[in-house]
C-alpha positions as CSV (number, residue, x, y, z in Angstrom):
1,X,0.0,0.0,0.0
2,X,1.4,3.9,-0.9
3,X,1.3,5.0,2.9
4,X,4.5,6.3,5.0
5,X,4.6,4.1,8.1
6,X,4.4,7.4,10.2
7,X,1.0,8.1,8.4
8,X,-0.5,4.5,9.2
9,X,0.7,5.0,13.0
10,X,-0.9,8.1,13.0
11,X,-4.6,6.6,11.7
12,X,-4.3,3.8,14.1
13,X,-3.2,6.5,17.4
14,X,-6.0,8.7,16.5
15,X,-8.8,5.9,16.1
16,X,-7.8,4.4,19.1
17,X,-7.6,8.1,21.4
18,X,-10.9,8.4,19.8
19,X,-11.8,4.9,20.9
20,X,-11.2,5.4,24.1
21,X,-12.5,8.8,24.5
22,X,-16.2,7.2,23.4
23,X,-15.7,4.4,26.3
24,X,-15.5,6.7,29.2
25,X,-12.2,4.9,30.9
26,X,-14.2,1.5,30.6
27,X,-14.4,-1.1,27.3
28,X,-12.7,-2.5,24.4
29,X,-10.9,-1.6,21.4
30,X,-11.0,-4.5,18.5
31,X,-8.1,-3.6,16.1
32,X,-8.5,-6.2,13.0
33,X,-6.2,-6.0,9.9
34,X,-6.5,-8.0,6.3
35,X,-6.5,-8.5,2.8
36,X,-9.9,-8.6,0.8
37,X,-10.5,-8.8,-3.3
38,X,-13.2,-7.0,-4.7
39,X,-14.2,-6.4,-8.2
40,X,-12.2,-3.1,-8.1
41,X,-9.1,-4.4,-7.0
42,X,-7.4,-5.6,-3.8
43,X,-7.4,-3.5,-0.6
44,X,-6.1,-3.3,2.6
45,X,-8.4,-3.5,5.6
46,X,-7.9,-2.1,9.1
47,X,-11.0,-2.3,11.3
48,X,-11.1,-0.5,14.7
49,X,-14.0,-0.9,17.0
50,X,-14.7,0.0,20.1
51,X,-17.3,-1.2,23.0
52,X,-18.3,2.8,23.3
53,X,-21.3,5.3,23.5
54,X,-21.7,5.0,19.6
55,X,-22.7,7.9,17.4
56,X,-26.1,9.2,16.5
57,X,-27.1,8.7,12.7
58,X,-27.3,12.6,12.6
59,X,-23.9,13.5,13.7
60,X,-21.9,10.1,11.4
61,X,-21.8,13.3,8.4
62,X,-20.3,15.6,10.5
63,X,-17.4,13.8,12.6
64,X,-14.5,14.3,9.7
65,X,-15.5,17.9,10.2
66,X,-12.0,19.8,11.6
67,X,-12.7,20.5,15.0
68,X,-16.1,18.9,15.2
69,X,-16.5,16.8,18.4
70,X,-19.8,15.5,20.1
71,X,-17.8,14.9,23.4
72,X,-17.1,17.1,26.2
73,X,-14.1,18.5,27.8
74,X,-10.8,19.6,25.8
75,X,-10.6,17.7,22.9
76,X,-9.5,19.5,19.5
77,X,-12.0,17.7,17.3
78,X,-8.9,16.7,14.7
79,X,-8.2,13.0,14.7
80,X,-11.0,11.8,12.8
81,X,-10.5,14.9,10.1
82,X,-6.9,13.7,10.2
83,X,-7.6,9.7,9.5
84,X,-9.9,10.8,6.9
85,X,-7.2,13.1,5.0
86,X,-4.5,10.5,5.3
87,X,-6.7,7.5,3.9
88,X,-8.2,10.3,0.8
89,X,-4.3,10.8,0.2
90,X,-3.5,6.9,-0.2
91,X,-6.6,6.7,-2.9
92,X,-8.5,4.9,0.3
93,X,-11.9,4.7,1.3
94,X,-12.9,4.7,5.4
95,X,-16.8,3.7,6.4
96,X,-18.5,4.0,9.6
97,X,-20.8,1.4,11.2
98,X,-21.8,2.6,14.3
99,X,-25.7,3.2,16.5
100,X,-26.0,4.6,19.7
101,X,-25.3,2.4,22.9
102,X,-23.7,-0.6,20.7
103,X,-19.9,0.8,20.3
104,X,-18.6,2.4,16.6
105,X,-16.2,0.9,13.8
106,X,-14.4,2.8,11.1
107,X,-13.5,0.4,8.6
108,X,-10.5,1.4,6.4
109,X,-9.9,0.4,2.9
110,X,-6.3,1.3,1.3
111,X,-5.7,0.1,-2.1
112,X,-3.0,-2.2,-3.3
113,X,0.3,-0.7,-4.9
114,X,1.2,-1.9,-8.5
């Protein structure tokens, strides 16, 4: 895959800060990693999930927003802006499965390097 190793240690750190900030200092991250075919090519897959609040349908537009955050306190609202540019910058795609009460999962796709 085209991404600098810094880059990919940077999506995983800010999906798991993010992670943890939905699980109020209780729960479980799920980090899963693979290799799946589709008609469009081959892709990368990093999955994290977490045992969390979970999102509201309404807000899932808005959380790659710079500096938008639903949570409360101090936080910068910039890691999910800044996993979204870095997978856009590798060609990727990133999807969200997430409902309130039942945790959230961003599901990363990176495309295979030729």
């Amino acid at each position: 895959i085209k991404i600098s190793m810094s880059r990919y240690v940077q999506l995983v750190v800010n999906l798991c800060q993010n992670a943890c900030e939905a699980m109020s200092k209780k729960g479980t991250i799920y980090i899963r990693t693979g290799v799946e075919e589709r008609s469009y090519g081959r892709f990368f897959i990093l999955s994290v999930r977490d045992t969390g609040v979970g999102i509201e349908p309404e807000e899932i537009k808005n959380i790659f927003r710079p500096f938008y955050t639903t949570k409360k306190g101090n936080m910068a609202g910039l890691g999910l802006a800044t996993v979204k540019q870095a997978v856009m910058d590798c060609g990727g795609m990133i999807d969200v499965k997430s409902a309130p009460g039942e945790g959230c999962e961003f599901i990363i796709m990176i495309p295979e390097s030729k």
